[in-house]
Every structure is written in structure tokens, then in C-alpha cells.
LOZA-176676 format. One record per residue (C-alpha): residue in one letter; z, x, y. Coordinates in nm, 3 decimals. Last residue first. Layout:
residues N
+---+---------+---------+---------+
! r !       Z !       X !       Y !
+---+---------+---------+---------+
! A !       Z !       X !       Y !
...
+---+---------+---------+---------+
END
This chain:
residues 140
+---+---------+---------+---------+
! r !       Z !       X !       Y !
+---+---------+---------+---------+
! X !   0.217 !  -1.108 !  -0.787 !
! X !   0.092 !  -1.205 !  -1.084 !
! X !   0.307 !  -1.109 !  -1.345 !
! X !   0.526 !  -1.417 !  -1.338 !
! X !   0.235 !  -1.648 !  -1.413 !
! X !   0.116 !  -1.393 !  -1.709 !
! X !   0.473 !  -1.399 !  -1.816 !
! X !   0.527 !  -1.798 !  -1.801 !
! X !   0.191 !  -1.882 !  -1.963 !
! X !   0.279 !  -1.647 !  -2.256 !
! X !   0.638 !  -1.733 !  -2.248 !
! X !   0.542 !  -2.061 !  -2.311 !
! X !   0.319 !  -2.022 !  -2.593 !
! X !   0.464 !  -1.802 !  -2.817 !
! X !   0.783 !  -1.995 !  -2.754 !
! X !   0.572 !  -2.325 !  -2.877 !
! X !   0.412 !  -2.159 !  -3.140 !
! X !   0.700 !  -2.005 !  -3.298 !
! X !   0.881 !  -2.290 !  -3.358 !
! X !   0.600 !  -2.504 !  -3.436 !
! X !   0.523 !  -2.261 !  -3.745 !
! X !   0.933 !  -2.291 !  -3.783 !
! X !   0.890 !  -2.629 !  -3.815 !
! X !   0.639 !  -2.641 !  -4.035 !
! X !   0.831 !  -2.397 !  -4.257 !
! X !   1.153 !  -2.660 !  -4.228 !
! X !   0.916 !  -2.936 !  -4.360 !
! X !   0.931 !  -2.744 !  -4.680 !
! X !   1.254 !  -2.888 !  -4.767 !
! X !   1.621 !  -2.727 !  -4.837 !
! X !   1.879 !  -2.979 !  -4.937 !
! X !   2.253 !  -2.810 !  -4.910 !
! X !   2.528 !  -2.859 !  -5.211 !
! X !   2.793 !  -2.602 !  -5.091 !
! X !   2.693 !  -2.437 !  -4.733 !
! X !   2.901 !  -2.075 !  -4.795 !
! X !   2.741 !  -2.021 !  -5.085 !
! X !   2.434 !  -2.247 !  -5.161 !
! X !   2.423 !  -2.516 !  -5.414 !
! X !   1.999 !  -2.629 !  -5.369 !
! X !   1.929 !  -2.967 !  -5.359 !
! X !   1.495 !  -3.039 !  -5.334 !
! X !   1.281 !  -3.116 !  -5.077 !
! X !   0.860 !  -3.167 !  -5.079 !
! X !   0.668 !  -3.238 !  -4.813 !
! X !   0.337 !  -3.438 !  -4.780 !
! X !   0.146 !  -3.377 !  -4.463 !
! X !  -0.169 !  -3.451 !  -4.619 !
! X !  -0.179 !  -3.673 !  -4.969 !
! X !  -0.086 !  -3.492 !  -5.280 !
! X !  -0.299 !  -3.263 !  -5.470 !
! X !  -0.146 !  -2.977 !  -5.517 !
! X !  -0.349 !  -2.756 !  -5.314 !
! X !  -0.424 !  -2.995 !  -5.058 !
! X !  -0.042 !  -3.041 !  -5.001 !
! X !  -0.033 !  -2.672 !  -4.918 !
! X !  -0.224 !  -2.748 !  -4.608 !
! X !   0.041 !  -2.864 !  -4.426 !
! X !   0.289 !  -2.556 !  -4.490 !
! X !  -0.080 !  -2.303 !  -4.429 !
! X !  -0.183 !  -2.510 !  -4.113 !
! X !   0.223 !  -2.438 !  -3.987 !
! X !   0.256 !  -2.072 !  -4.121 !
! X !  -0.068 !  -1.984 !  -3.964 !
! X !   0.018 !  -2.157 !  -3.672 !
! X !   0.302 !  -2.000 !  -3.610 !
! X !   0.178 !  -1.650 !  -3.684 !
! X !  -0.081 !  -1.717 !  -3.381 !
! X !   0.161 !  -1.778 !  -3.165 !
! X !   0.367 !  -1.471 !  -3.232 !
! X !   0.062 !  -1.263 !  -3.208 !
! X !   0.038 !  -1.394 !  -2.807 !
! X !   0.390 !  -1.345 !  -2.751 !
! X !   0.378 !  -0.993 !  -2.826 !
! X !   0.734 !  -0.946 !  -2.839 !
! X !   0.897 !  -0.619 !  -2.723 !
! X !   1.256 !  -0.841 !  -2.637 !
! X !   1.480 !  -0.541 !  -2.475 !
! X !   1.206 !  -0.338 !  -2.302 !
! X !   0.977 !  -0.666 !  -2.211 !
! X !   1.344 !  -0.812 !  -2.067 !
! X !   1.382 !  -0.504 !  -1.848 !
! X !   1.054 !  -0.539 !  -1.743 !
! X !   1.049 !  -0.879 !  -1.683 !
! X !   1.320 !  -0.869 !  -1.436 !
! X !   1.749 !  -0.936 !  -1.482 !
! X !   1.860 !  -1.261 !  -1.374 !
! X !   1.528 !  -1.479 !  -1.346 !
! X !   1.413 !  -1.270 !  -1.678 !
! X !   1.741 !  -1.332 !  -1.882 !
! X !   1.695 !  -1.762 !  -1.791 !
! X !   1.324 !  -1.699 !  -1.892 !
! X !   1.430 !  -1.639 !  -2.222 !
! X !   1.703 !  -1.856 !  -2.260 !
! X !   1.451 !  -2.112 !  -2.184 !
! X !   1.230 !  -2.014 !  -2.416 !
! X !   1.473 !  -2.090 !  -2.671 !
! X !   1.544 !  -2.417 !  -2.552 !
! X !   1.168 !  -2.488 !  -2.573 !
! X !   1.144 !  -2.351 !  -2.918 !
! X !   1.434 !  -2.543 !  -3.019 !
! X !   1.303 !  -2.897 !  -2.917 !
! X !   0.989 !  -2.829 !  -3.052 !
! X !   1.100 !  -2.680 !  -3.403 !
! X !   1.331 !  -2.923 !  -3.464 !
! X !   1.527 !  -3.221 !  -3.278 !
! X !   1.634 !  -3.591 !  -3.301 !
! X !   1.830 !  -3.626 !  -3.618 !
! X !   1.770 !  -3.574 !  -3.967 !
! X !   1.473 !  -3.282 !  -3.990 !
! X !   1.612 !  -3.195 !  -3.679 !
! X !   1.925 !  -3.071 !  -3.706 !
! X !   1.809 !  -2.707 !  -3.803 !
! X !   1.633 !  -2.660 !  -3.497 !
! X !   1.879 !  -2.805 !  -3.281 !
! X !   2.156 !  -2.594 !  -3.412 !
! X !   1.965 !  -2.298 !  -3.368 !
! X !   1.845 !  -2.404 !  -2.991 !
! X !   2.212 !  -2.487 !  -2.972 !
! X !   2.295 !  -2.137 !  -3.074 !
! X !   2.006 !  -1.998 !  -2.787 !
! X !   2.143 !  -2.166 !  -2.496 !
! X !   2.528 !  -2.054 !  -2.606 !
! X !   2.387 !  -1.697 !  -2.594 !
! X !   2.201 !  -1.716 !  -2.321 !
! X !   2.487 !  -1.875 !  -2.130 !
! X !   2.698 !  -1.539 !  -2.202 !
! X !   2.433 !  -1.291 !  -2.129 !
! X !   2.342 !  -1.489 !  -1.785 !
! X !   2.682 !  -1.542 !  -1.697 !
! X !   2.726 !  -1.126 !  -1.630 !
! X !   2.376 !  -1.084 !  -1.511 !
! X !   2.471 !  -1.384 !  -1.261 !
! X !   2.826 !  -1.185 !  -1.172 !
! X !   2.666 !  -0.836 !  -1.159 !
! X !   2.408 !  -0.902 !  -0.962 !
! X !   2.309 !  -0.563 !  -0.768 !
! X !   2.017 !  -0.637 !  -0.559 !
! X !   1.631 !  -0.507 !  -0.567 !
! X !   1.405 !  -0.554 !  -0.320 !
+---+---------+---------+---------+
END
């Protein structure tokens, strides 16, 4: 059965929006502050599933044509490859490097490869979530 919801369609778009720029802001805030790639994937799947609940998953599939299942597997390819990098020059394991980088718009910003991890984690976590929250919404 299939209603009309206007109104929660309506709110959805507009809290799915501010869901997914604190999800940004989280991401980016945690290299200093609690946060990151976990955090932000989560958040982000939440806006996700918050479109889904309001709308239905294929209307969501037709807007967002992600194969979740790819886009875990690029996340850990780009998080083994970021912490495997410090094999290649020689440094101890996990070992990030940063440097300060004058950026327009930002001014003097510090850019390290710990973001990359966190974007592999990033990607894996969504990938993963919506993976286990589509197949369990599929089966009906």
C-alpha cells in the first residue's frame, strides 16, 4: 500500500541534507577531534536509510545507483594501500605523513595522509551498512 507523504518526503530532503553536512563536517574534524571516517560513514548511512523509510528502495536505487558491495571493496583498497605505503618507505606501520599546504579559500590548511585512510573507512562502513540494510529490506 502505497500513501501520499508529502510532508515526511518534504522533511526528509531537508534533514538529509543537514544529516549528510555534519557527516562532512564530522569527517573532516576528526583527525583533531572526536570523529572521521566511522563516525561520518554511519551518519551518512543514515541519511540514506532516512530517504528509503520516506520514499522506497526503488526510488532511492534510481536516484543513488551505488553498488554498495564495489564501494566496499574500493575502501579497503584505498585504506590497506594508505597503511601500507609506510612499507614502501620504510617507516614503521601506520605511519602518516602531513604537511601545510596555503589553499584558496582555507588559507594555511595541513593536509595528511591519514585523511585517505579515512576515506577507505569511509567508504567501507557505508558500503557495508547499506549492504546489510538493503538485502534486510529486500526480503520481504
Amino acid at each position: 500500500m502505497k500513501t501520499n507523504d508529502v510532508m515526511l518526503q518534504t522533511a526528509t530532503k531537508v534533514v538529509t541534507f543537514i544529516i549528510l553536512m555534519f557527516a562532512v563536517h564530522i569527517f573532516f574534524a576528526g583527525h583533531y577531534t572526536p570523529g572521521g571516517g566511522f563516525i561520518g560513514g554511519l551518519l551518512t548511512t543514515t541519511a540514506i536509510v532516512l530517504l528509503m523509510l520516506a520514499f522506497d528502495i526503488p526510488t532511492v536505487k534510481k536516484v543513488l545507483p551505488i553498488n554498495y558491495v564495489v564501494l566496499t571493496a574500493a575502501g579497503l583498497l584505498i585504506a590497506i594501500a594508505t597503511a601500507s605505503a609506510s612499507i614502501i618507505f620504510d617507516v614503521p606501520f601506520f605511519t602518516h605523513a602531513y604537511d601545510y599546504f596555503d589553499l584558496p579559500l582555507f588559507g594555511e590548511t595541513s593536509l595528511h595522509s591519514a585523511l585517505l585512510f579515512d576515506i577507505g573507512v569511509y567508504l567501507v562502513v557505508v558500503g557495508v551498512t547499506m549492504t546489510i540494510i538493503q538485502t534486510i529490506g529486500e526480503d520481504e
